[in-house]
C-alpha positions in Angstrom: 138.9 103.6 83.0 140.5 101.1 80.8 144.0 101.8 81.3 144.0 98.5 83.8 146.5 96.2 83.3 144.9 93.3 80.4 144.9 89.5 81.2 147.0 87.8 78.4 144.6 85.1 78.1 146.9 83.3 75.2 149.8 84.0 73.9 151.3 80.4 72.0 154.2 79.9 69.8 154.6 77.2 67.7 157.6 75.9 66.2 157.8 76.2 62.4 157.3 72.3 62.2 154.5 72.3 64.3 155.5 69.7 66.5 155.9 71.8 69.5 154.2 74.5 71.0 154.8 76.4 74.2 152.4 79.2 76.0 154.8 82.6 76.6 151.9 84.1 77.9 154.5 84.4 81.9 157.0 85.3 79.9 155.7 88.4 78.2 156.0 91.9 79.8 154.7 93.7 77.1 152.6 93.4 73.9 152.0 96.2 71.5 149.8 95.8 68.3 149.9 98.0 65.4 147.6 99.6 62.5 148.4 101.8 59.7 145.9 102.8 56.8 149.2 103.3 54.6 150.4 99.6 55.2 148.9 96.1 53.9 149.6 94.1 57.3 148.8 94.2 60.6 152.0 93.7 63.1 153.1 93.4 66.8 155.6 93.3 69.3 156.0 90.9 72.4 159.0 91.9 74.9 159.4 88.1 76.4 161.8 87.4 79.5 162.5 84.1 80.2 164.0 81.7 83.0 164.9 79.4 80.9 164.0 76.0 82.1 160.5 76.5 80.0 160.4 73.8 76.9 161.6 70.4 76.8 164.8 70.2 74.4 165.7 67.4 72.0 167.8 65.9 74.4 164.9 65.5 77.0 166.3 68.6 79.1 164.4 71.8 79.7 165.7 74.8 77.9 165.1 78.3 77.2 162.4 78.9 74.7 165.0 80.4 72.3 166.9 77.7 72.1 164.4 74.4 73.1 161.9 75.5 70.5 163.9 76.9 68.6 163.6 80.3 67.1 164.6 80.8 63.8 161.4 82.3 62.3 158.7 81.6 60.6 156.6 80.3 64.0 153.3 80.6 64.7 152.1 82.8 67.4 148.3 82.9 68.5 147.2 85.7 70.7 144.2 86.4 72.9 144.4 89.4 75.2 141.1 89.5 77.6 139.3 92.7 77.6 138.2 94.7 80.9 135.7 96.7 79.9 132.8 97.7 77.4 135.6 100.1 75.6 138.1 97.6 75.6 136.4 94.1 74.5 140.2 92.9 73.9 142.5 91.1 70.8 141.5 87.9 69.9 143.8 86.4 66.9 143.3 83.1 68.5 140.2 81.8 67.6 140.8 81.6 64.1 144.0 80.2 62.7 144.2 82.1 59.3 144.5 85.2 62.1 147.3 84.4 63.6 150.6 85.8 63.3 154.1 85.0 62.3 157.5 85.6 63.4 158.9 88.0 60.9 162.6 89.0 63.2 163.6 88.4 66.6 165.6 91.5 68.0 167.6 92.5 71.6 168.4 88.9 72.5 169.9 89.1 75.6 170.9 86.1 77.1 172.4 85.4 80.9 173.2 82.2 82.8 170.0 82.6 84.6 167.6 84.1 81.5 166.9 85.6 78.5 165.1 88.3 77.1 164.3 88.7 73.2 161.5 90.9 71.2 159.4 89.1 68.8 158.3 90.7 65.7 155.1 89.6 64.2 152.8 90.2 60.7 150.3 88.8 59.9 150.5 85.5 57.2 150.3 87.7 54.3 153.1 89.2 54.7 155.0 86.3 54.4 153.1 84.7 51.4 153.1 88.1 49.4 156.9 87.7 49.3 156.7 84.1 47.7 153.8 85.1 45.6 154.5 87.0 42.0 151.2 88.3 40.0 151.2 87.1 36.5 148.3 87.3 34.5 146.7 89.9 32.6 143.3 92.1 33.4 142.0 93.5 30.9 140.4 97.1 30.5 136.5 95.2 31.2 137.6 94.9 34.8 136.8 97.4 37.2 139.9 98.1 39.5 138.2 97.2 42.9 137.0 93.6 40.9 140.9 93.6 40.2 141.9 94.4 43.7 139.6 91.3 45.3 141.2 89.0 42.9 144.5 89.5 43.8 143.6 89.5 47.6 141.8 86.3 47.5 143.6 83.9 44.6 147.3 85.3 45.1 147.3 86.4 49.0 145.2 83.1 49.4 143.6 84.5 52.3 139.6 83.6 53.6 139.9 87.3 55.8 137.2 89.5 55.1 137.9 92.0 52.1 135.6 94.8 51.7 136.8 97.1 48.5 134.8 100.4 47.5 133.2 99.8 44.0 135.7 102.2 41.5 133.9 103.5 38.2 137.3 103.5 36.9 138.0 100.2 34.8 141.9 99.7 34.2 143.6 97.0 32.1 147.3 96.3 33.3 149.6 93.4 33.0 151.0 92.8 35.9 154.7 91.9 35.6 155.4 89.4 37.9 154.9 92.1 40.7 154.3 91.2 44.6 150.6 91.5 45.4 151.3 94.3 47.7 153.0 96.3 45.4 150.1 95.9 42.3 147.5 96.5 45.5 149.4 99.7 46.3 149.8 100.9 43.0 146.4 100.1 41.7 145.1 102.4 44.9 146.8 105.1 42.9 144.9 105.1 40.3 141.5 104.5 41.9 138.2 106.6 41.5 135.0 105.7 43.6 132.1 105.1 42.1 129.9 107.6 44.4 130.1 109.0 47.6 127.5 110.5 49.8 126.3 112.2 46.8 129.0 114.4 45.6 131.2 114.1 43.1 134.1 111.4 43.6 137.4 112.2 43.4 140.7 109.7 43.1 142.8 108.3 45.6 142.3 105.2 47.4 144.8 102.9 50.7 145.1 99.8 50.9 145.3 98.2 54.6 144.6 95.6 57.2 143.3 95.7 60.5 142.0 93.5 63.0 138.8 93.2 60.9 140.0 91.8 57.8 141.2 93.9 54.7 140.4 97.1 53.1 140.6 98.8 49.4 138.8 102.0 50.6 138.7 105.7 48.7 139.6 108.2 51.3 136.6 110.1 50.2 134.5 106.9 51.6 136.6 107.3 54.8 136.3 110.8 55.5 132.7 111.1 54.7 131.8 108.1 57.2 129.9 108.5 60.0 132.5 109.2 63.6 132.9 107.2 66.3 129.9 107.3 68.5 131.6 108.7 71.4 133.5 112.4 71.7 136.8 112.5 73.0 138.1 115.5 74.6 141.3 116.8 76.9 141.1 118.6 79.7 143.8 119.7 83.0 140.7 118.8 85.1 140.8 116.2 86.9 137.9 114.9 87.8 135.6 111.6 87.9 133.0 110.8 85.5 131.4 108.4 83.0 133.1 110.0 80.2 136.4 109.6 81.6 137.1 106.6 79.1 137.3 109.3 76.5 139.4 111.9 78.3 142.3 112.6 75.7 145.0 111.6 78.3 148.1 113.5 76.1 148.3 114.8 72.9 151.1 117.0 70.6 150.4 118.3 67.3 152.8 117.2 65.1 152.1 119.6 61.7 149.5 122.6 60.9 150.0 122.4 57.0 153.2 122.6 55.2 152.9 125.0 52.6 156.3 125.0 50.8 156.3 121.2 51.2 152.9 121.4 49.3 153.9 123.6 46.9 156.6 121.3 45.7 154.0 118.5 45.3 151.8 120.5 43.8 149.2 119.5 46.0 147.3 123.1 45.6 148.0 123.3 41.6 149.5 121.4 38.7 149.7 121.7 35.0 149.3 118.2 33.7 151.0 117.3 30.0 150.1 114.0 28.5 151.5 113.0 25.2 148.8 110.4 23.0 151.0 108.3 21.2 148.7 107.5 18.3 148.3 111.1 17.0 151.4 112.1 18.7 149.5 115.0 20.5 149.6 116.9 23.8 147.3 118.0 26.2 146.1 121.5 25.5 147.7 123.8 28.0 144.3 125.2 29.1 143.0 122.2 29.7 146.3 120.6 32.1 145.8 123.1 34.8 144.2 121.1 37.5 143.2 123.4 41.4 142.7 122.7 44.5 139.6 124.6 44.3 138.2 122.2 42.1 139.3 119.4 44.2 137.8 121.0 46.9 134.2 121.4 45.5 134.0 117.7 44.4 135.5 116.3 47.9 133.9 115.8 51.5 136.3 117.3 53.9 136.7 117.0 57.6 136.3 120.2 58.0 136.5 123.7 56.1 137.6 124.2 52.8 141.2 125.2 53.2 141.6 129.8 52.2 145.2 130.1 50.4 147.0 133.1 51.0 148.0 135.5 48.1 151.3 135.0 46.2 152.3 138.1 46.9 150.8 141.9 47.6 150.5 143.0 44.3 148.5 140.0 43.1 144.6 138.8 43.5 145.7 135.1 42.7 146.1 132.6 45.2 148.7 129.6 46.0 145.9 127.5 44.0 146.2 129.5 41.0 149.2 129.1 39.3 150.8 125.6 39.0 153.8 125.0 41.0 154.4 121.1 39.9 154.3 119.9 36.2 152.9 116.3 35.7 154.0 114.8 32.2 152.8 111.2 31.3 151.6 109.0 28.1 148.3 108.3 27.8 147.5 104.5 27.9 146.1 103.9 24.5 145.4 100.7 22.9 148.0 98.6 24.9 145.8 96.0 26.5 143.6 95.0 24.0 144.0 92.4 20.8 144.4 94.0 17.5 144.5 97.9 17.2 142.5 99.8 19.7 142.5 103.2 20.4 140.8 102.6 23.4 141.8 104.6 26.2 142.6 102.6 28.9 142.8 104.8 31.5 142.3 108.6 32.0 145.3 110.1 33.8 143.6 113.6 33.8 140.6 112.3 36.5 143.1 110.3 39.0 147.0 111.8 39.0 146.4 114.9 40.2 143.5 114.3 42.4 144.9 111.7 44.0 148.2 113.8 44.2 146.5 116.2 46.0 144.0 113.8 48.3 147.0 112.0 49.6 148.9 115.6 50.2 145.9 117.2 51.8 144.8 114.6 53.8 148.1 115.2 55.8 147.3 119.2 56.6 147.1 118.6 60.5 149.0 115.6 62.1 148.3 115.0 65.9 149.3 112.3 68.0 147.5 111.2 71.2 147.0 109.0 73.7 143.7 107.4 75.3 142.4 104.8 77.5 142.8 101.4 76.0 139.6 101.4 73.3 140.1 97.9 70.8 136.9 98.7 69.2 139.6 101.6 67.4 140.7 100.9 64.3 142.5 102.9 61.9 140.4 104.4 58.7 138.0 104.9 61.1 137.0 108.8 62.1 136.8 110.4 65.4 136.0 113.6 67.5 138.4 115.7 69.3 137.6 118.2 71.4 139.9 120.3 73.0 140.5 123.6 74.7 141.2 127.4 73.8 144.4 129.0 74.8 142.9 131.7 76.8 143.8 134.2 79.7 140.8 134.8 81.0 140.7 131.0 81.9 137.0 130.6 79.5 136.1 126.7 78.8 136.0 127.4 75.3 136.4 125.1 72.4 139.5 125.7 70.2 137.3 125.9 67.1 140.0 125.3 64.4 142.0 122.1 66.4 138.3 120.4 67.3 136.6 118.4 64.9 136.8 115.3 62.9 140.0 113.2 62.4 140.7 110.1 60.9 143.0 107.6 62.7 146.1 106.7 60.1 147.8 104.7 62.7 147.4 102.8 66.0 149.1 100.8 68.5 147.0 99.3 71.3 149.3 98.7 74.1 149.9 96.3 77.0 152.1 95.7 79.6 151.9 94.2 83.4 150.7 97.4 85.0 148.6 99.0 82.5 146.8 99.4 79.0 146.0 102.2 76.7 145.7 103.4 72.8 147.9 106.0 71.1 146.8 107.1 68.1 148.2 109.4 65.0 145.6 111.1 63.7 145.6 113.3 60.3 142.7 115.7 59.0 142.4 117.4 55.6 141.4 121.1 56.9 141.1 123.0 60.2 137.9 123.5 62.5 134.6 121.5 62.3 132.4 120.9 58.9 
């Protein structure tokens, strides 16, 4: 199993003028390294205790690393942790240096006559350059969003990381305001349709994140209809030695089973949509606002199956997807990007705020987290099956048919410490049981 303690083959810091460096690799007594499909950087954590007497000082006299270095930062760190096993190949942000990180805060410094212990907090370089960076040009409504979304990744993040974007149909013209690139990024996920996917119809809704790989501008439609990790994992109160051990779900809790009144409030099952033209100085027919989860549902892969709403009440054959329990108001974006007068519309708010209302909302209907043998072929976006037990008397091995199926990872944290290694995970799924 990989839950074996990792060999921290490097772990450097160098100071921000780059004039000295120092391996911490003794020092650290744990490392944990983080993912999250609903955040545009990668981060980690090093717990570092230190003697002391570690890095030559400006006076000629060894000093802490705190304090010799010193940290203020803004350091580079480079990190290589060696891998044990088939399923756990390792980190390597060493190798390349527009992969390694950067000291974002140092936290807990505790310091004694004999040594010192501190946490590093660490992001990845984009991070620190999208908060010096402002967007300030305009796109105009010939650009598709994903073409957008590149740009801004690659001449404002100034990054040579890999960047793989779903293609959108949607074209969107937008001046962006002197924003952060992280905040357009975000935003423009919003409003993002695919262009296809796996032959159905595409609906909006799109995340923006990093992970060990490079970067992603993925429609969770493309995520969820991907093909699962090649291997099963499952629980079990068995103990017993195999091959498949390695993807024995070691602990898990389920953390929500849907949230109806929460959804409700969103409107993730219906809204009435009211959009005001301001050319005509019109408004979105009535009939034509109401926008259903059933109709979500019929143009969306799912995880698993389509989601049966109870009744409002007894006396009524209408369902909690029936009737609209959220208004959405807006102005359509007419002729405001273009020279001259246009009545161009530049973007359809109709085909991408409530379905990507309601993709984000749904995505979340079961939250689980677990725990597994160290595996850093994991990343987050990707999907995964779960197998796991029926509460039963009788003491059957039967699958529980709603909790098993397919789950995508939204967040990760690979950890390591001197005794041992090992993955927890949180994962989210859109429906219950297996599609």
């Amino acid at each position: 199993m990989s839950l074996n303690k990792s060999i921290y083959e490097e772990i450097i810091i160098e100071s921000r003028d780059g004039k000295r460096t120092v391996d911490i690799a003794p020092g650290v007594i744990m490392l944990d390294y983080f993912e999250d499909i609903f955040s545009p950087t990668i981060s980690a954590r090093l717990v570092i205790v230190n003697t002391g007497n570690t890095i030559q000082g400006p006076d000629g006299k060894l000093e802490s690393i705190y304090h010799g270095l010193p940290l203020r930062g803004g350091e580079r760190v480079s990190i290589k942790v060696a891998g044990n096993s088939e399923l756990n190949p390792g980190l390597d942000f060493a190798s390349d240096k527009e992969k390694y990180f950067y000291v974002s805060s140092i936290t807990n410094i505790d310091a004694t006559t004999e040594q010192e212990s501190f946490i590093l907090n660490l992001v990845s370089r984009e991070a620190i350059t999208n908060e010096t960076v402002r967007v300030g040009r305009r796109y105009n409504t010939a650009f598709k969003i994903s073409d957008s979304a590149k740009d801004i990744v690659k001449n404002y993040l100034k990054t040579s990381k890999r960047i793989t974007a779903d293609e959108t149909q949607n074209k969107y013209g937008f001046i962006a305001n002197m924003r952060k690139p992280f905040t357009i990024l975000t935003w423009l996920a919003s409003k993002s349709v695919p262009a296809s996917v796996s032959g159905k119809d595409a609906t909006a809704g799109y995340v923006f994140y990093e992970t060990k790989s490079g970067y992603y501008f993925k429609s969770i439609d493309s995520l969820v209809s991907s093909d699962p990790y090649e291997k099963e994992y499952f629980y079990t109160q068995v103990k017993e030695m195999s091959p498949n051990n390695d993807y024995k779900i070691l602990e898990y809790v389920t953390k929500k089973n849907e949230d109806i009144l929460g959804k409700l409030e969103r409107g993730a099952y219906a809204s009435q949509r009211v959009f005001f033209n301001p050319l005509d100085f019109t408004y979105t027919k009535q009939s034509d606002g109401l926008f259903k989860l059933s109709d979500y549902q019929r143009k969306s892969e799912n995880l698993g199956k389509d989601i049966s709403l109870p009744n409002i009440d007894d006396n009524s054959d209408k369902s909690l997807g029936d009737i609209a329990s959220r208004n959405v108001a807006g102005i359509l974006d007419i002729g405001t990007m273009e020279d001259g007068v246009s009545t161009e519309e530049n973007a359809d708010p109709a085909k991408t705020q409530s379905q990507a209302m309601m993709r984000y909302n749904s995505i979340f209907t079961q939250s689980m987290k677990m725990t597994v043998s160290s595996n850093t072929n994991l990343e987050v976006g990707m999907i995964i099956k779960c197998k796991f037990p029926k509460v039963t008397r009788e003491g059957n091995k039967t699958d529980d048919s709603e909790q098993s199926g397919l789950y995508m990872i939204k967040e990760l944290c690979h950890h390591f410490d001197s005794s041992a290694s090992y993955t927890s995970l949180q994962l989210i799924k859109d429906t219950y049981g297996e599609r």
